[in-house]
C-alpha positions in Angstrom: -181.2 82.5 143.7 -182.0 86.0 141.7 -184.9 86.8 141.2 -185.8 87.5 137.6 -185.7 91.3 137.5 -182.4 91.1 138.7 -181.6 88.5 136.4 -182.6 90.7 133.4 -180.7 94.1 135.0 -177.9 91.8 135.0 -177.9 90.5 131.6 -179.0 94.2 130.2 -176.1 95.3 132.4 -173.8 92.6 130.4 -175.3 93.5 126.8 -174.3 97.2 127.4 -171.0 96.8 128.2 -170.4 94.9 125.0 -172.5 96.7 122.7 -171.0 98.6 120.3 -170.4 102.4 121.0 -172.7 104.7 118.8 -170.6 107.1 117.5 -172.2 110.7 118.4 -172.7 111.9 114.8 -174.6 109.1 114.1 -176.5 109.0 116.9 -177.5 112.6 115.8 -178.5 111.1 112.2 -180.7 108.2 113.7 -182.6 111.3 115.9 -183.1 113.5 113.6 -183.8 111.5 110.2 -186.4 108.9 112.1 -187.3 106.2 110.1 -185.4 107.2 107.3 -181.8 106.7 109.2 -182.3 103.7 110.6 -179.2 102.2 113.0 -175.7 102.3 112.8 -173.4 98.9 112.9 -169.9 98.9 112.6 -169.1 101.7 110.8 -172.1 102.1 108.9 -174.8 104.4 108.8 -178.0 101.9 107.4 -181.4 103.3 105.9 -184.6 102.3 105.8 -184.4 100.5 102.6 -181.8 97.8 103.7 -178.5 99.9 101.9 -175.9 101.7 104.3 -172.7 103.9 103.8 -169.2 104.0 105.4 -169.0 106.5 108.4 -165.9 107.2 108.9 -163.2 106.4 106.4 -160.3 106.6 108.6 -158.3 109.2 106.8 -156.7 112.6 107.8 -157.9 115.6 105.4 -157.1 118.9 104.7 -159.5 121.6 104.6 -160.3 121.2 101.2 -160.5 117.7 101.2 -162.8 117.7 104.0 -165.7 120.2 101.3 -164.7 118.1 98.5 -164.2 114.5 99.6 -166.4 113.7 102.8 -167.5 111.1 104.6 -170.3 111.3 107.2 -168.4 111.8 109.8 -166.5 114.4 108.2 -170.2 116.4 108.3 -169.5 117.1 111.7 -165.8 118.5 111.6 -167.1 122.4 113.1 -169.6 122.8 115.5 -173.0 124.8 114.5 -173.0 127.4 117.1 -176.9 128.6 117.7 -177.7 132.1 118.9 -175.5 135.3 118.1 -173.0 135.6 115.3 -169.3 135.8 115.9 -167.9 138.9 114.8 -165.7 137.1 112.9 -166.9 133.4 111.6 -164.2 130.9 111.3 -165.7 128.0 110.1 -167.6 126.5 107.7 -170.3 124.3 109.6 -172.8 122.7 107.6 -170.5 123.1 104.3 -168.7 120.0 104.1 -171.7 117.9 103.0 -171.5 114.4 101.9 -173.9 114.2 98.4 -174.6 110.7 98.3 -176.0 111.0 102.0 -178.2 113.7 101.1 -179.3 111.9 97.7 -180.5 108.5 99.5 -182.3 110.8 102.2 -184.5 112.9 99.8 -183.7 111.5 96.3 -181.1 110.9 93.6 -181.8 112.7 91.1 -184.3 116.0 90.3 -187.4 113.6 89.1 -187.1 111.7 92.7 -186.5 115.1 94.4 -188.9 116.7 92.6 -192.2 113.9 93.4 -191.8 114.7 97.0 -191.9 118.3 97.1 -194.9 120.6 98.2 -196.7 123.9 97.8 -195.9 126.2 101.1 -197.6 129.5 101.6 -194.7 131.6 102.8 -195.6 134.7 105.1 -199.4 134.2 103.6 -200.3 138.0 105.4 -197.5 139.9 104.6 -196.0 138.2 101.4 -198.0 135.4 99.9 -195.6 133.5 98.1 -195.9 130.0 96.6 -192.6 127.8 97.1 -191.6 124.3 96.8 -190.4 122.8 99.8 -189.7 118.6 100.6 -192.0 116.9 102.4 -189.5 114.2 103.4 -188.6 114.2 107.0 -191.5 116.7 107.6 -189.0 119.9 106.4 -192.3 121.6 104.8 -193.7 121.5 108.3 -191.3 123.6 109.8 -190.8 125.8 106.9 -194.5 126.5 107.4 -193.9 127.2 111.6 -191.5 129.3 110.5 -193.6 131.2 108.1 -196.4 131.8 110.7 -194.0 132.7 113.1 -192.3 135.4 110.6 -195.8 136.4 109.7 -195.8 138.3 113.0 -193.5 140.8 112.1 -194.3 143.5 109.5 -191.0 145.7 110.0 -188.8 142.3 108.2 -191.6 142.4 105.5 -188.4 143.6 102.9 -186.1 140.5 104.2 -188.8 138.0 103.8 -190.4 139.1 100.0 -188.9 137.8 96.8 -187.9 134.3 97.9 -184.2 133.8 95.8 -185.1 130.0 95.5 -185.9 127.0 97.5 -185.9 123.5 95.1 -183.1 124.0 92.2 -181.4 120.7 90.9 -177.9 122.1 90.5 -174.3 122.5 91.1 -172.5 125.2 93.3 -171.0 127.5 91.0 -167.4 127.0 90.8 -167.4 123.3 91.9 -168.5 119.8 90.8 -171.2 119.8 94.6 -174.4 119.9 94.2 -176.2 122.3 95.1 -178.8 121.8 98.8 -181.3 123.5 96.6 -181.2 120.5 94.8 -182.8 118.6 97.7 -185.8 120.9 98.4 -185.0 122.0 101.9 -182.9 125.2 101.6 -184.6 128.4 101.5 -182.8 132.1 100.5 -184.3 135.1 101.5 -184.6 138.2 99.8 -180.8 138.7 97.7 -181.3 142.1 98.0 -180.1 142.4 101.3 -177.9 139.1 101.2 -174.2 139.0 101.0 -171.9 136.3 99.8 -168.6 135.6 99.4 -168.0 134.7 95.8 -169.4 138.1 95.6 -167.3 140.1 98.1 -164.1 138.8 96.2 -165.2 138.3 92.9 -164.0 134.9 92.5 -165.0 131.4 93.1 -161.9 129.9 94.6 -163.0 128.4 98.0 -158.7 128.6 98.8 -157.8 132.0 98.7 -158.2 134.9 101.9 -162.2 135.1 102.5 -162.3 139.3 103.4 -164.7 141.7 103.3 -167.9 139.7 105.9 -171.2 141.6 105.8 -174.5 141.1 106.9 -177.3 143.0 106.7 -179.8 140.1 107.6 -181.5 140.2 111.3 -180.3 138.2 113.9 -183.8 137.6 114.9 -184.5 136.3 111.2 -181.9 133.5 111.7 -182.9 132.7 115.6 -186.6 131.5 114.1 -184.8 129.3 111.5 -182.4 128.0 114.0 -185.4 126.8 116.7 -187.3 124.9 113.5 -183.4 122.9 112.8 -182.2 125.2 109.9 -178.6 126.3 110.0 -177.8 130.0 108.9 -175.0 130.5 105.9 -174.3 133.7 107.4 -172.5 131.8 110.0 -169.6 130.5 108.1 -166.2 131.6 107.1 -167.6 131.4 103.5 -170.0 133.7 103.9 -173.7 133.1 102.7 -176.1 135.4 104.7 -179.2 134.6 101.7 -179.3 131.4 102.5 -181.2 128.8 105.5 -180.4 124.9 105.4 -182.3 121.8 107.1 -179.7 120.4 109.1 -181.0 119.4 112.0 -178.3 117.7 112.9 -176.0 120.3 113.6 -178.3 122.3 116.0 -179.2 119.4 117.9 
C-alpha cells in the first residue's frame, strides 16, 4: 500500500501532465503584473476583476498588422535584447502594443489614468523635477530607484534635465495608437539630445525605408532603466532614443 506522500506525488504527478500548458508570454504577464494579471485558461489572459481577453487569435500577420491589429501574444513577436545596442536595430520590440491590454492594467481612459498617478522627484540633487508617474504595479517605485541611481552621476546632468513628458493622454502622431504616455509609465529624457525617426525622414509612414539611426543618449543611461524593467526606444528599427517604457515583460 502507498504511503500518503507518495500518493499525493502521484496524483500531483497525474495533474501536471494534464494541466494545461502556460503559454510563455503569459506566464511573463502573470509575473510581472502580480495581482493585477491574474491566471491564464484556455486562451485567455484573466484579471483581477473577473474579465479576460483572447491571447492568441490564431492569425498570420504582416508587419504592419502585427503594430496596428495585435493580440497579446503578438506583444512578444521580437525579442528585447538587454545590454549594448546593435549597430544596426532591426526590430521593433516593445512597439506592437495591444491598447485594450494596457487600458484594463492602468485605466481606460485619462480620468482613470490620471487618479492613480503620483508626484516623483526626479534626480532631486542634480535636477529637481516634479513628474507624474503611475503608481499601479509599483512603476513610480522604480522610476524613483532609478532617479537615485542617476542622481550619482553629475557628467549626464544635460541628458537627465528637461523631462519631454511622462503622463500625456494621447495618440501617436500619424496613427489612430494611443500613446504609452497615456498610461503614466513612460518617461523621455531630455529632446535635446534625442533622435527619432519621424524626424530623421520627415514623415510619419511607419512603411517606408527607416535611414539615417542616431543616438547621442548614453548606454549607461539605458542599462539603469533596463535593470528597473523599462525598455529603451533607441533599440528599435523605428528609432526613439527620448524615450523609456515599463515593460517588464520583455526584459524578463
Amino acid at each position: 500500500m502507498e504511503t500518503p506522500i507518495i500518493m499525493i506525488i502521484s496524483l500531483l504527478f497525474i495533474f501536471n501532465l494534464f494541466a494545461e500548458p502556460i503559454p510563455i508570454g503569459a506566464k511573463k504577464l502573470i509575473d510581472n503584473y502580480p495581482g493585477i494579471v491574474t491566471y491564464y485558461k484556455e486562451n485567455h489572459i484573466y484579471f483581477k476583476d473577473g474579465t479576460s481577453m483572447i491571447y492568441d487569435d490564431k492569425k498570420s500577420k504582416t508587419k504592419d498588422q502585427l503594430i496596428n491589429q495585435p493580440d497579446i501574444e503578438d506583444m512578444f513577436t521580437f525579442n528585447y535584447f538587454v545590454g549594448n545596442l546593435k549597430e544596426n536595430p532591426n526590430n521593433d520590440a516593445g512597439r506592437i502594443r495591444n491598447d485594450l491590454f494596457f487600458k484594463k492594467i492602468y485605466g481606460g481612459s485619462a480620468t482613470q489614468v490620471r487618479n492613480n498617478l503620483i508626484t516623483v522627484n526626479w534626480c532631486p540633487k542634480l535636477i529637481g523635477q516634479k513628474i507624474l508617474v503611475t503608481k499601479t504595479n509599483q512603476v513610480y517605485k522604480q522610476i524613483e530607484k532609478i532617479s537615485k541611481e542617476l542622481d550619482e552621476f553629475p557628467e549626464f546632468k544635460d541628458y537627465l534635465i528637461k523631462i519631454g513628458g511622462t503622463f500625456n493622454w494621447r495618440v501617436i502622431n500619424g496613427t489612430t495608437r494611443l500613446s504609452m504616455h497615456s498610461f503614466g509609465m513612460t518617461i523621455d529624457i531630455n529632446t535635446k539630445y534625442s533622435d527619432y525617426w519621424q524626424w530623421s525622414c520627415n514623415c510619419t509612414n511607419e512603411n517606408i525605408a527607416i535611414k539615417g539611426y542616431k543616438n547621442r543618449i548614453p548606454l549607461k543611461i539605458v542599462s539603469v532603466f533596463e535593470k528597473h524593467g523599462f525598455i529603451w526606444g533607441g533599440k528599435w528599427e523605428h528609432f526613439d532614443t527620448m524615450h523609456f517604457e515599463y515593460r517588464p515583460e520583455l526584459v524578463y
